[in-house]
Backbone as CSV, one residue per row, in Angstrom:
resi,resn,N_x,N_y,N_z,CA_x,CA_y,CA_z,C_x,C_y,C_z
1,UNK,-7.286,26.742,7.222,-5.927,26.276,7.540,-5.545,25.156,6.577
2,UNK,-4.432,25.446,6.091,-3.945,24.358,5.250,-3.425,22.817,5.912
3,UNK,-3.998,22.122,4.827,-3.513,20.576,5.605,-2.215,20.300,6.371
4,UNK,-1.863,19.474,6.651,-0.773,19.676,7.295,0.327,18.590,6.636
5,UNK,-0.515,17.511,6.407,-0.031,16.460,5.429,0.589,17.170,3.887
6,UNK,1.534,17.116,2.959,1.246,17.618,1.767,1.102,16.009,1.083
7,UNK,0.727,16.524,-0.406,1.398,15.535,-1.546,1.884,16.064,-2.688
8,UNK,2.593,14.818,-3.128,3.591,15.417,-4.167,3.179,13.818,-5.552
9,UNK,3.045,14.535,-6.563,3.351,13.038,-7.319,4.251,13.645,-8.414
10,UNK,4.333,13.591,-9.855,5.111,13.592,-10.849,4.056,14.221,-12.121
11,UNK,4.299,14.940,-12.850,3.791,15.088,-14.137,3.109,13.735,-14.842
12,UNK,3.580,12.480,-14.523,2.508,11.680,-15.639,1.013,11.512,-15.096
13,UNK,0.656,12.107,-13.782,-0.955,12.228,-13.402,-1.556,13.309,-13.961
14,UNK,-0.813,14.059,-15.269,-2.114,14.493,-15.968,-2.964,15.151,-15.352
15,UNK,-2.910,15.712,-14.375,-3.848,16.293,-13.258,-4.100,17.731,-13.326
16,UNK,-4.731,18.215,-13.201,-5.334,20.115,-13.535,-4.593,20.053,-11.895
17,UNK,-4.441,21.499,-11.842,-4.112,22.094,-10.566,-4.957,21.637,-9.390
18,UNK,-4.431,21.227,-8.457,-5.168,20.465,-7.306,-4.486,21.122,-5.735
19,UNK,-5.397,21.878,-5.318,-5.032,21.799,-3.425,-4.083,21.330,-3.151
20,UNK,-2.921,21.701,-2.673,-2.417,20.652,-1.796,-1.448,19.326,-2.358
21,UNK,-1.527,19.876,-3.934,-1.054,18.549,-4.506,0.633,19.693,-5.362
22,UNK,1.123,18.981,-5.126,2.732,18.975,-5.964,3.523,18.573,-6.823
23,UNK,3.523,19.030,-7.621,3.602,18.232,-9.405,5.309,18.535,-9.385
24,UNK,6.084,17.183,-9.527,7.730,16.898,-9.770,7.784,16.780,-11.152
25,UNK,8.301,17.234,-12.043,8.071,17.316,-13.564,9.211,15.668,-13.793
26,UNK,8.764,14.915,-14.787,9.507,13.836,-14.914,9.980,14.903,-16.680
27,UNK,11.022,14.114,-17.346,11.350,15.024,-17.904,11.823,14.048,-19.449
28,UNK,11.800,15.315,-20.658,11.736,14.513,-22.326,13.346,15.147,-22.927
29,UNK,13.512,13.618,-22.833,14.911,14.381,-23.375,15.027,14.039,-24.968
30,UNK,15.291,14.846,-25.915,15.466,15.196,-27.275,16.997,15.399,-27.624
31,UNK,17.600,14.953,-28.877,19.394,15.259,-28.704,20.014,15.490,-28.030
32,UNK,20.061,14.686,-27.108,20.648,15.090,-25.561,20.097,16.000,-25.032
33,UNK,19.199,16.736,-24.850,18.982,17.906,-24.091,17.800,17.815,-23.138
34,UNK,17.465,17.661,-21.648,16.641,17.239,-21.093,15.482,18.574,-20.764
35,UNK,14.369,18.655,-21.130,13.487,19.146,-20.828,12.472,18.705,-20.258
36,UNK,11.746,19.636,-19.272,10.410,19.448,-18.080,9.324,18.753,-19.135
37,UNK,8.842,17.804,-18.708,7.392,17.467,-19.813,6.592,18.913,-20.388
38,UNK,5.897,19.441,-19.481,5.211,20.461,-19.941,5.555,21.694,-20.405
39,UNK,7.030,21.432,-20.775,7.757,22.345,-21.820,7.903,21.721,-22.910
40,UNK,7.963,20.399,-23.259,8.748,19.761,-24.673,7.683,20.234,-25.767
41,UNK,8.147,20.335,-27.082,7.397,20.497,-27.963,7.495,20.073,-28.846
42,UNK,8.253,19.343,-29.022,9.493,18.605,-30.277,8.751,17.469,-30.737
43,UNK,9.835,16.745,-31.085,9.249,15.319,-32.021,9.231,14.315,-31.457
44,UNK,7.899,13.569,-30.838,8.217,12.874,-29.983,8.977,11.103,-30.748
45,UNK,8.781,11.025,-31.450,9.472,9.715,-32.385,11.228,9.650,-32.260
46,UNK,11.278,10.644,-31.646,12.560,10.821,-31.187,13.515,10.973,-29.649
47,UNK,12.316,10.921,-29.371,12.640,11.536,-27.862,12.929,10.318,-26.717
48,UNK,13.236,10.906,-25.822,13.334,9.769,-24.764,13.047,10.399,-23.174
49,UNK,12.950,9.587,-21.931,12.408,10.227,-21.309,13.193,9.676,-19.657
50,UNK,13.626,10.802,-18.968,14.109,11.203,-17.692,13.858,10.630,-16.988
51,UNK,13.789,10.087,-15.549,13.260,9.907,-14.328,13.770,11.778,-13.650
52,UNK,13.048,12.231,-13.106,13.801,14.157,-11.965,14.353,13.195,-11.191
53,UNK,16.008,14.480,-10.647,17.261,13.789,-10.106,15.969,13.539,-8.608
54,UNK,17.079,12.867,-7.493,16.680,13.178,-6.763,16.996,14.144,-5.933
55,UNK,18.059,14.856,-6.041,18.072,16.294,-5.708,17.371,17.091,-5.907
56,UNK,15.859,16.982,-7.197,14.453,17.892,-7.510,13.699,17.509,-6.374
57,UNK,13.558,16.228,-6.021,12.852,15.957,-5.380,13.003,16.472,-3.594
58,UNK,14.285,16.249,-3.187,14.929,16.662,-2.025,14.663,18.147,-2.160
59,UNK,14.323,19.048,-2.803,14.196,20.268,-2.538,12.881,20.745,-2.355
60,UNK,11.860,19.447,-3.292,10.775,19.580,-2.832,9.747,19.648,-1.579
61,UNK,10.979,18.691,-1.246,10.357,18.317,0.358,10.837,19.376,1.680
62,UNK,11.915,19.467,0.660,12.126,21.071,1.850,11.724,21.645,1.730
63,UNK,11.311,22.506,0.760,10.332,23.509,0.310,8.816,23.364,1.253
64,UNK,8.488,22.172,1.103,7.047,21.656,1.730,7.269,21.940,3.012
65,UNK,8.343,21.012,3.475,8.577,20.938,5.519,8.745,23.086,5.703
66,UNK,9.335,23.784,4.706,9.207,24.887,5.289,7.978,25.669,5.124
67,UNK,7.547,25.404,4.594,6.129,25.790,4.568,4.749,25.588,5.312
68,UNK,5.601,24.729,6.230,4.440,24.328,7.335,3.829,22.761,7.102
69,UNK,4.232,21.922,6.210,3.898,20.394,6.135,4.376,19.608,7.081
70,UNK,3.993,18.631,8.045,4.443,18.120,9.022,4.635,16.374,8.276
71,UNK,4.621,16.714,7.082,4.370,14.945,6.472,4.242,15.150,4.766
72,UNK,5.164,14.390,4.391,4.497,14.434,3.085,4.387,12.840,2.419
73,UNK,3.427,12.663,1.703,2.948,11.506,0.616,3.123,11.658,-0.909
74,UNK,4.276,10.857,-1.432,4.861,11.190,-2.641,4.484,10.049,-3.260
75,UNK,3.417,10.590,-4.248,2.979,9.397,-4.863,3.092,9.499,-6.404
76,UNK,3.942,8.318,-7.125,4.460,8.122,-8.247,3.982,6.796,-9.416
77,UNK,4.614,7.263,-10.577,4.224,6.570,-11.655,5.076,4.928,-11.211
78,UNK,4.471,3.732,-12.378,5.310,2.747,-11.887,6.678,2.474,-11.539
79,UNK,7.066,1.648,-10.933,8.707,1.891,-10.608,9.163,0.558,-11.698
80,UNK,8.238,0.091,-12.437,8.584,-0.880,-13.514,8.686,-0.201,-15.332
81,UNK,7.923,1.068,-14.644,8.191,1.793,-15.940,9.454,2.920,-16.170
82,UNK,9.473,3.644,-14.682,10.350,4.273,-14.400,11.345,4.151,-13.229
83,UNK,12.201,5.116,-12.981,13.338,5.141,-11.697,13.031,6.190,-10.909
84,UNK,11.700,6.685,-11.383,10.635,8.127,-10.460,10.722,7.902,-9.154
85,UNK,9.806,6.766,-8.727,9.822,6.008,-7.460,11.572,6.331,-6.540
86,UNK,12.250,5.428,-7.182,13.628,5.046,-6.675,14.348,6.739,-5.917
87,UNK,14.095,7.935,-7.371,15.002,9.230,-6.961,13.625,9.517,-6.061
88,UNK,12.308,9.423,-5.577,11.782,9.970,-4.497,12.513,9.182,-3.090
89,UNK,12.763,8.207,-3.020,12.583,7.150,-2.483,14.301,7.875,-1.956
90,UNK,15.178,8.141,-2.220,16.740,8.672,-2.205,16.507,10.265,-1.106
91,UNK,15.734,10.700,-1.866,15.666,11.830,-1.252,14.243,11.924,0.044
92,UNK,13.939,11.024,-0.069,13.090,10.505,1.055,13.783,10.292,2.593
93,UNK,14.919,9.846,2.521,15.861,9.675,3.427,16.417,10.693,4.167
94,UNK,16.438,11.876,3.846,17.505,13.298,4.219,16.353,13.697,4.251
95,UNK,15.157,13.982,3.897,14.066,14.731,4.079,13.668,15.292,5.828
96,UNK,13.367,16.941,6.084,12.941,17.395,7.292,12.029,16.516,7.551
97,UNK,10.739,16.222,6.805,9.623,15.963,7.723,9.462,14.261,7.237
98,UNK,9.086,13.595,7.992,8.695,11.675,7.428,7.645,11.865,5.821
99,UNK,8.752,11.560,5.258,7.794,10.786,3.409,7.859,9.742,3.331
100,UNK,6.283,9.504,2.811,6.048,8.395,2.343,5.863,8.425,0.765
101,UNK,6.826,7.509,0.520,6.719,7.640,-0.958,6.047,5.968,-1.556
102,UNK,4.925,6.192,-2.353,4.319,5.315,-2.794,4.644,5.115,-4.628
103,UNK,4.511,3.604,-4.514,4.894,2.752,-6.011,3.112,3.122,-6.461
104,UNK,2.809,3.875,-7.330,1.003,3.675,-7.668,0.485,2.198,-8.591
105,UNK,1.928,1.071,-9.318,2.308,0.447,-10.300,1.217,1.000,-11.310
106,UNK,1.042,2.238,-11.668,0.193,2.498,-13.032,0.999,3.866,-13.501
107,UNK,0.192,4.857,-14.058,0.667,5.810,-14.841,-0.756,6.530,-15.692
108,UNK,-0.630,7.817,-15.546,-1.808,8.459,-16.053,-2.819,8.362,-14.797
109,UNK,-4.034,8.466,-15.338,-4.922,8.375,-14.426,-4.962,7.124,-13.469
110,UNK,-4.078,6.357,-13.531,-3.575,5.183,-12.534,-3.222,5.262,-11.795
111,UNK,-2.547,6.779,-12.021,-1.846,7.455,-10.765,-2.572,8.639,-9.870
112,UNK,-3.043,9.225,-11.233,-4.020,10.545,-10.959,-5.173,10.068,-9.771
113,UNK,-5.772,8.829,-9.736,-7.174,8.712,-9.137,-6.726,8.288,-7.913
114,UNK,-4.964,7.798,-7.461,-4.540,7.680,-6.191,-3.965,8.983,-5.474
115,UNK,-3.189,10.227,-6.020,-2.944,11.339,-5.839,-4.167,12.273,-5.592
116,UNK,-5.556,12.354,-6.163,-6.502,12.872,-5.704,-7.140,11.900,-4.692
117,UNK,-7.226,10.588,-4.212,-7.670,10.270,-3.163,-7.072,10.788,-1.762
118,UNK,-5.450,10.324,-1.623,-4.914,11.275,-0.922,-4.618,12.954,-0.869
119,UNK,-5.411,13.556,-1.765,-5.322,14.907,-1.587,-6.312,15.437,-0.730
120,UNK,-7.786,14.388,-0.810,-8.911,14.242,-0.244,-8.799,14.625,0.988
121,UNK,-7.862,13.360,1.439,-7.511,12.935,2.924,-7.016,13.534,3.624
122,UNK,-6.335,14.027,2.917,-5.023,15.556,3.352,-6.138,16.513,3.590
123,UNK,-6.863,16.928,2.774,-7.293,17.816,3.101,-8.082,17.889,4.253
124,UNK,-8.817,16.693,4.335,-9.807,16.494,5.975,-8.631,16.356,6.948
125,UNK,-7.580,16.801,7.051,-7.104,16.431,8.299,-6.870,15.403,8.579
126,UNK,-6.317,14.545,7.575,-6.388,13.022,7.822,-4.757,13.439,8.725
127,UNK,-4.334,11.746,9.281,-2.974,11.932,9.832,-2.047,11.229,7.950
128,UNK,-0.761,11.610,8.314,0.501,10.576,7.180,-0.170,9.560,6.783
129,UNK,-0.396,8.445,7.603,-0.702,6.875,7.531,-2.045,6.835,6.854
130,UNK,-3.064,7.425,7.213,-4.174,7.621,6.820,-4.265,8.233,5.392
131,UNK,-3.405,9.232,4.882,-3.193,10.082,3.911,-2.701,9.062,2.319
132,UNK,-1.531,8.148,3.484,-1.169,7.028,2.218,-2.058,6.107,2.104
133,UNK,-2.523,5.975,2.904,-3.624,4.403,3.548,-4.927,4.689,2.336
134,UNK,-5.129,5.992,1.965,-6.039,6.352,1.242,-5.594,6.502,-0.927
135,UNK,-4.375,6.865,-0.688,-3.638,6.556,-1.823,-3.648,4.811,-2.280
136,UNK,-3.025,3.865,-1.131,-2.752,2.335,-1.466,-4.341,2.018,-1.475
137,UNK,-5.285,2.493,-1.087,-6.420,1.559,-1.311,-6.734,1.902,-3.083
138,UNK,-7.162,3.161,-3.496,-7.358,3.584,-4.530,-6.560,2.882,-5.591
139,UNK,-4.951,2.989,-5.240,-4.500,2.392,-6.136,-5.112,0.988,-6.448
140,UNK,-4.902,-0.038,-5.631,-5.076,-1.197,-5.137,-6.582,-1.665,-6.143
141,UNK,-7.273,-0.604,-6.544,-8.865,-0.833,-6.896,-9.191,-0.134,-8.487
142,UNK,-7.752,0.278,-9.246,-7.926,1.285,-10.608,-7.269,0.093,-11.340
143,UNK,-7.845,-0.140,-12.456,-7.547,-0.588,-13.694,-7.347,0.145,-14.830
144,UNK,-6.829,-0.239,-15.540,-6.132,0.808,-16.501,-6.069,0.168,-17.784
145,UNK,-6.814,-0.344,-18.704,-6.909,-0.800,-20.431,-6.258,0.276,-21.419
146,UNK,-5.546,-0.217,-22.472,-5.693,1.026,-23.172,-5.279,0.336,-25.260
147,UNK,-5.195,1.159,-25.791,-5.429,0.720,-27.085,-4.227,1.648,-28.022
148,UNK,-3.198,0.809,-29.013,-2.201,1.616,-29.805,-2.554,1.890,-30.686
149,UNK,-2.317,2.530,-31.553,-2.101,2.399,-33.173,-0.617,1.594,-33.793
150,UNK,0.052,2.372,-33.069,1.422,1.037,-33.357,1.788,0.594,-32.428
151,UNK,2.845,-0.252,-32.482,3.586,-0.907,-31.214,5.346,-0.321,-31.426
152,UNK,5.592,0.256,-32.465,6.838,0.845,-33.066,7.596,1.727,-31.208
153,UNK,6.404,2.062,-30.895,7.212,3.457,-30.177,7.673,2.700,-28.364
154,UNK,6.571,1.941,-28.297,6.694,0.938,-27.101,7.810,-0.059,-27.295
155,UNK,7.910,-0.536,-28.526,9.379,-1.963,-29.634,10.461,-0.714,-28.788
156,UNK,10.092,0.320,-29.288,11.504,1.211,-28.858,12.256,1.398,-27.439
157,UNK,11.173,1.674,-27.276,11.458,2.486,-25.619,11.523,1.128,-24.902
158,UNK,11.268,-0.124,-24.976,11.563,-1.063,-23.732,10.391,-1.251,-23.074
159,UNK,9.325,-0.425,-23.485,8.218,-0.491,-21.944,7.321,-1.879,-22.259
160,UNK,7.098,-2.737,-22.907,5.845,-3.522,-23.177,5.899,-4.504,-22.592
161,UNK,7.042,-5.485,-21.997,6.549,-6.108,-21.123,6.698,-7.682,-22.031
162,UNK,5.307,-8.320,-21.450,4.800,-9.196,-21.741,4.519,-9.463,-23.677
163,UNK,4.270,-8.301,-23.743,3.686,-8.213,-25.639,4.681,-8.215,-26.080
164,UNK,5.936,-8.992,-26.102,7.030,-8.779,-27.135,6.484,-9.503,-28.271
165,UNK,5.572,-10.571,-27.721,5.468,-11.541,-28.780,4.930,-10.929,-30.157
166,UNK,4.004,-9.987,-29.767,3.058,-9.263,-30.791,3.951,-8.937,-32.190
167,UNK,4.944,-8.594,-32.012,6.388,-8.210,-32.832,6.209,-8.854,-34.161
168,UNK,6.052,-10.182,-34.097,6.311,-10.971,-35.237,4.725,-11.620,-35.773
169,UNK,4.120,-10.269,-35.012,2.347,-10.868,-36.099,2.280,-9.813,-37.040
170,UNK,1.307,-9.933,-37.493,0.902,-9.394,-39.195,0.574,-7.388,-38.438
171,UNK,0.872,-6.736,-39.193,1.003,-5.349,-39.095,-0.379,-4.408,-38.831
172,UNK,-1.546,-5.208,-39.286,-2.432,-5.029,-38.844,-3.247,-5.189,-37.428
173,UNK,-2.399,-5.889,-36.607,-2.561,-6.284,-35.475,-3.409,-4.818,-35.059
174,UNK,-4.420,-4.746,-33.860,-4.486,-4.023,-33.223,-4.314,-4.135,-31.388
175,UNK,-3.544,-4.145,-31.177,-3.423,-4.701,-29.765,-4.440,-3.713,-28.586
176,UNK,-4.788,-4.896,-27.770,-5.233,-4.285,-26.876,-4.168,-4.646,-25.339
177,UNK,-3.666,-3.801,-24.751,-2.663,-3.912,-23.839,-3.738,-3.272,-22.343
178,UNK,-2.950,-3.557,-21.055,-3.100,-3.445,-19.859,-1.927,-3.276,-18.813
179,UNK,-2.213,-2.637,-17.396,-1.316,-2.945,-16.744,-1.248,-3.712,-15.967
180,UNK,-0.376,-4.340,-15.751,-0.634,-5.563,-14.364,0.281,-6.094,-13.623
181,UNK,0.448,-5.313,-12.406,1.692,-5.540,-11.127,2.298,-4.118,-12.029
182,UNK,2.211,-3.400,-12.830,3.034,-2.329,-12.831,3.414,-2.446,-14.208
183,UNK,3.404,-2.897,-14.449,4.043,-3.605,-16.332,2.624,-3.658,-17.033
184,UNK,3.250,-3.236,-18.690,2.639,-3.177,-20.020,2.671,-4.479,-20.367
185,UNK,1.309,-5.186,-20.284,1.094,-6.194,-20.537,0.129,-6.400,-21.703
186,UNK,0.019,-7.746,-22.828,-0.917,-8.115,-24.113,-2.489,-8.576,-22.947
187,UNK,-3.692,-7.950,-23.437,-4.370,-8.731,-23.192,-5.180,-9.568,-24.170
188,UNK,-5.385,-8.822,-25.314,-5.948,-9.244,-26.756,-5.219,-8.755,-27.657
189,UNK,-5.632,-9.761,-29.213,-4.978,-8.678,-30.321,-6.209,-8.550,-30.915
190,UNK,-6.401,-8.041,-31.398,-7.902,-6.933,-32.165,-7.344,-6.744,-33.734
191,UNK,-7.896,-6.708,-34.235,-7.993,-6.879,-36.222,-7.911,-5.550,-36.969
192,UNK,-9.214,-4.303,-35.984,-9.411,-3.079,-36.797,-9.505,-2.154,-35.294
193,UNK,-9.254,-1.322,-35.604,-9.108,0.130,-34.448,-10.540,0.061,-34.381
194,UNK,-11.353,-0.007,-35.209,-12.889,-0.022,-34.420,-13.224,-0.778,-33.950
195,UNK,-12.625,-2.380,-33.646,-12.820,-3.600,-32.917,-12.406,-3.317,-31.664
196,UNK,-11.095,-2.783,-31.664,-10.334,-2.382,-30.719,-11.242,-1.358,-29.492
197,UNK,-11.598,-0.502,-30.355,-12.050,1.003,-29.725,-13.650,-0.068,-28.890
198,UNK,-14.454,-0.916,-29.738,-15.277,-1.145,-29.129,-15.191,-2.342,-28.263
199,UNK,-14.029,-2.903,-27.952,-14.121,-3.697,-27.028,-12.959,-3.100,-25.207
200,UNK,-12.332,-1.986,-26.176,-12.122,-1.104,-24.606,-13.231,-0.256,-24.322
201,UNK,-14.243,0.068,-24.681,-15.834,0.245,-24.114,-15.945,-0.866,-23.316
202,UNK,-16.423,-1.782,-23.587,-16.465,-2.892,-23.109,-16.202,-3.625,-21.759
203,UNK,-14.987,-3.535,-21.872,-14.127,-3.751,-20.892,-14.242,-2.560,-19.856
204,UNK,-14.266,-1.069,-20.330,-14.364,-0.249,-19.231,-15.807,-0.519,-18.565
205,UNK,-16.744,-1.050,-19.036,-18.124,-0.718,-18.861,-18.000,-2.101,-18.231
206,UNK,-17.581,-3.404,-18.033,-17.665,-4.693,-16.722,-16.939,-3.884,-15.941
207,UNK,-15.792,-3.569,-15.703,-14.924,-3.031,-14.390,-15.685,-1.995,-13.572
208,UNK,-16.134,-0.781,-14.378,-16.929,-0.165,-13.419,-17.874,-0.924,-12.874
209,UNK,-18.652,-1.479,-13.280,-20.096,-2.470,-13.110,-19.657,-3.507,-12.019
210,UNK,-18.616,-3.383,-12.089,-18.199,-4.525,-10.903,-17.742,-3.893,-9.390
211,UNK,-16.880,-2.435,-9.312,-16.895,-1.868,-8.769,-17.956,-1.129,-7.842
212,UNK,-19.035,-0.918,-8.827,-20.361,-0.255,-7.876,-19.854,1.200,-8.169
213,UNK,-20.038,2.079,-7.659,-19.670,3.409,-7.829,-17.994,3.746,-8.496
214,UNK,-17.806,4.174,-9.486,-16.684,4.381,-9.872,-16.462,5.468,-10.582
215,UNK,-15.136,5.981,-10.598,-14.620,6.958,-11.569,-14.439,6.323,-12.668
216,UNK,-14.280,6.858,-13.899,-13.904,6.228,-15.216,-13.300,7.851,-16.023
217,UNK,-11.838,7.660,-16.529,-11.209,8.475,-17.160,-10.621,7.710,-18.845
218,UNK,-10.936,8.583,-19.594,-11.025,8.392,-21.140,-9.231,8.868,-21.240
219,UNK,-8.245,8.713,-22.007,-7.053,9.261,-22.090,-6.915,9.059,-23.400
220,UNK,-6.104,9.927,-24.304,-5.905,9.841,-25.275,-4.557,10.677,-25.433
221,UNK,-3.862,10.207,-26.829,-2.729,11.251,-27.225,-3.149,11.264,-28.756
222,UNK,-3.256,12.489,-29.181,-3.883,12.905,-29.950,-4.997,12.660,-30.859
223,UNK,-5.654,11.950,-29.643,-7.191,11.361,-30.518,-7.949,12.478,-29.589
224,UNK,-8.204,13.254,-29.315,-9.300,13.944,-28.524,-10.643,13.722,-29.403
225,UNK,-10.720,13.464,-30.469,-12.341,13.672,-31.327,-12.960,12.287,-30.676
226,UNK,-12.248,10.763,-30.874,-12.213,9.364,-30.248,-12.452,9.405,-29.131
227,UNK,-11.414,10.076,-28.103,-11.717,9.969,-26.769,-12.890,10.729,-26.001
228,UNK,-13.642,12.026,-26.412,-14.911,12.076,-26.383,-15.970,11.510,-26.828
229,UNK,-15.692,11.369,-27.461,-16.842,10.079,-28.258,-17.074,8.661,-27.193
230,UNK,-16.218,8.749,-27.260,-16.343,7.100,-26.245,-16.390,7.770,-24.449
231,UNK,-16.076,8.839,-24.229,-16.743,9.498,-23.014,-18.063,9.208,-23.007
232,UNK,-18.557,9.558,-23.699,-19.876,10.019,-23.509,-20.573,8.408,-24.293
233,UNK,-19.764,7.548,-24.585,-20.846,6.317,-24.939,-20.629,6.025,-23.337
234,UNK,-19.549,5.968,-22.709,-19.434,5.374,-21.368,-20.297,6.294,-20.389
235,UNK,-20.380,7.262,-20.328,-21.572,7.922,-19.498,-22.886,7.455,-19.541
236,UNK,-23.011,6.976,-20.912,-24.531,6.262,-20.927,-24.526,5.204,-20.576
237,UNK,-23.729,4.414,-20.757,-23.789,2.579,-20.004,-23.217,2.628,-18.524
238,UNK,-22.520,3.650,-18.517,-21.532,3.142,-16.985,-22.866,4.289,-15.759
239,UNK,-24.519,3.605,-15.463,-24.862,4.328,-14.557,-24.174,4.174,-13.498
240,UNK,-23.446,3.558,-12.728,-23.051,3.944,-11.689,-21.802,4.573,-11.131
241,UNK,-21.296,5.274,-12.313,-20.010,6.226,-12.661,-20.229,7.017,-12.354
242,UNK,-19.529,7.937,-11.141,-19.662,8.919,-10.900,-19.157,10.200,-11.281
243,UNK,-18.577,9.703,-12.050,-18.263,10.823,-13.044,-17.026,10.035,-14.178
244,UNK,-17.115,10.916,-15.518,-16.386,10.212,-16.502,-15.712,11.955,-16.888
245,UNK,-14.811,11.617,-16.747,-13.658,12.779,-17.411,-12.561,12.379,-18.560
246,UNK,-12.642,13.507,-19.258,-11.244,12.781,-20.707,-9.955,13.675,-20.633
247,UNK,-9.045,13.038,-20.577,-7.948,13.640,-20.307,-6.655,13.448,-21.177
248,UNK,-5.677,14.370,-21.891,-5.238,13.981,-22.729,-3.625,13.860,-21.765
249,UNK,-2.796,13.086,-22.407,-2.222,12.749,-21.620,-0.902,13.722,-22.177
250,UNK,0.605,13.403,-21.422,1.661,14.318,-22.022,2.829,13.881,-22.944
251,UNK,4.027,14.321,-23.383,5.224,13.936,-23.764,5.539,12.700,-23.327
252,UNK,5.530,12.415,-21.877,6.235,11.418,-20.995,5.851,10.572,-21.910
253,UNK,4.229,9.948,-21.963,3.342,9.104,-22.216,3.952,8.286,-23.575
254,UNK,3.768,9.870,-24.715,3.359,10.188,-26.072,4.914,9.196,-26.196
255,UNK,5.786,9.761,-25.728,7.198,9.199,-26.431,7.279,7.912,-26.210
256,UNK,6.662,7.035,-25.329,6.216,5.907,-25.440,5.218,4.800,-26.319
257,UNK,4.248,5.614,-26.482,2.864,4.855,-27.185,2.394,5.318,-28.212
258,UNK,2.968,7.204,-28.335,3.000,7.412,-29.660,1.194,8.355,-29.882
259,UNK,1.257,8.869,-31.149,-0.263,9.279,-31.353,-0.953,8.441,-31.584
260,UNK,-2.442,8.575,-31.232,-3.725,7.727,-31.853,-3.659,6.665,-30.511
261,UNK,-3.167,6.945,-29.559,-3.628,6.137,-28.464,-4.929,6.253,-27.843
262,UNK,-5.668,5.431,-27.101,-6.700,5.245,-26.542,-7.053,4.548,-25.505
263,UNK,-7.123,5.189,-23.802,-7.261,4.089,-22.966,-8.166,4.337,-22.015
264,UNK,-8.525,3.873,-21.104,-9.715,3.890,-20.178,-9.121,3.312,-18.887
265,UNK,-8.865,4.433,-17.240,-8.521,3.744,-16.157,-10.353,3.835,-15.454
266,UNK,-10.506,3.032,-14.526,-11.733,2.798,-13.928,-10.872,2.897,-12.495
267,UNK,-11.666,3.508,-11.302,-11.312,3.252,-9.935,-12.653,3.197,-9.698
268,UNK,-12.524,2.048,-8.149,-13.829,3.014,-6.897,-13.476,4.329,-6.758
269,UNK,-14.710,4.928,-6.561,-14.982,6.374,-5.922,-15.100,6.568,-4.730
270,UNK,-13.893,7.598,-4.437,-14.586,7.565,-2.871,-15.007,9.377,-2.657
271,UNK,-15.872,9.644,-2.629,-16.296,10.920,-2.299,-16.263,11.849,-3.131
């Protein structure tokens, strides 16, 4: 018997097909023309990127309540990065069955490791409260580091936050950025991409270690050769990782941060 709870999150969790889980496409718009992430194919140096109306979302949830969901948990990318949150949050209101729509304040596997906790939950028969209760802890416990090659595509799009300052240092900069409360924040600047690359090892390898049992996810946009590589250095230092997966991330991301990115989210594990 299928859960009774559903969930729903958005295309930036990067997520393989999951039970129970409901992917809202956030969307890349190119010369005016708005396309689903996992359709765009274009140039991302150009592109820009959607929040789905909330009328996608309102149909989602009908779709779900007719299908036999007595509850759904809509869990989304930051609401500091996007207006994802806000159009769930609209159509949350008119919805058949009670949604809970959750802020994850991350993106990528920031989001991904709170959408599979509550898919978990859902699936045991958890109740609504319990279903989100299992989403806000996860979130509440994932860190998320990650590493540019430029800062050009982030200067663009608005998303960085705190690192404006970085702007007016020497071109070689390699920044190392984070999220924190939901926002693209500076945590270091780094000299060479291999300084860089080896001190987000680093950093992923205290957070798990501090956690005790943890997930650890590798992300990349078009480094896949990098982001295995450093999988598998983190499998060897991070023993108490319960698993390390690499995941490349999409359009949404890319039109933001651009190629040659590199980042590492860490959560507790729960099961």
């Amino acid at each position: 018997m299928p859960p009774s709870v559903a969930v729903v999150t958005d295309s930036t969790a990067y997520l393989p097909d999951v039970p129970g889980v409901t992917v809202v496409p956030v969307q890349v718009v190119a010369r005016g023309i708005p396309h689903d992430e996992d359709t765009f194919t274009g140039d991302l140096a150009t592109a820009t990127t959607s929040r789905p109306s909330p009328a996608r979302f309102a149909t989602c949830y009908d779709e779900l309540a007719a299908a036999g969901a007595t509850g759904v948990v809509s869990i989304h990318l930051s609401g500091e990065l996007s207006g994802t949150v806000e159009s769930a949050l609209a159509a949350a209101k008119d919805a058949p069955v009670p949604v809970e729509v959750i802020d994850s304040r991350s993106i990528a596997m920031g989001l991904g490791y709170p959408v599979l906790a509550a898919a978990r939950s859902a699936a045991a028969g958890a109740p609504l409260a319990d279903v989100a209760d299992a989403a806000r802890r996860t979130a509440a416990v994932t860190r998320t580091f990650f590493y540019v090659d430029t800062l050009e595509y982030l200067r663009r799009s608005g998303r960085i936050g705190a690192a404006t300052s970085l702007f007016g240092s020497a071109l070689m900069i390699k920044p190392l950025l984070h999220i924190v409360d939901g926002r693209i924040s500076l945590l270091e600047k780094v000299r060479t991409s291999g300084r860089a690359i080896a001190r987000l090892e680093d950093l992923a390898v205290k957070a798990a270690m501090e956690l005790g049992g943890a997930g650890v996810a590798v992300q990349h946009m078009g480094a896949r050769g990098r982001a295995e590589a450093l999988g598998e250095r983190l499998s060897k230092r991070v023993t108490a990782a319960c698993e390390v997966r690499v995941v490349e991330v999409g359009a949404v991301i890319g039109a933001h941060v651009g190629p040659g990115m590199l980042g590492v989210t860490v959560t507790a594990y729960e099961g």
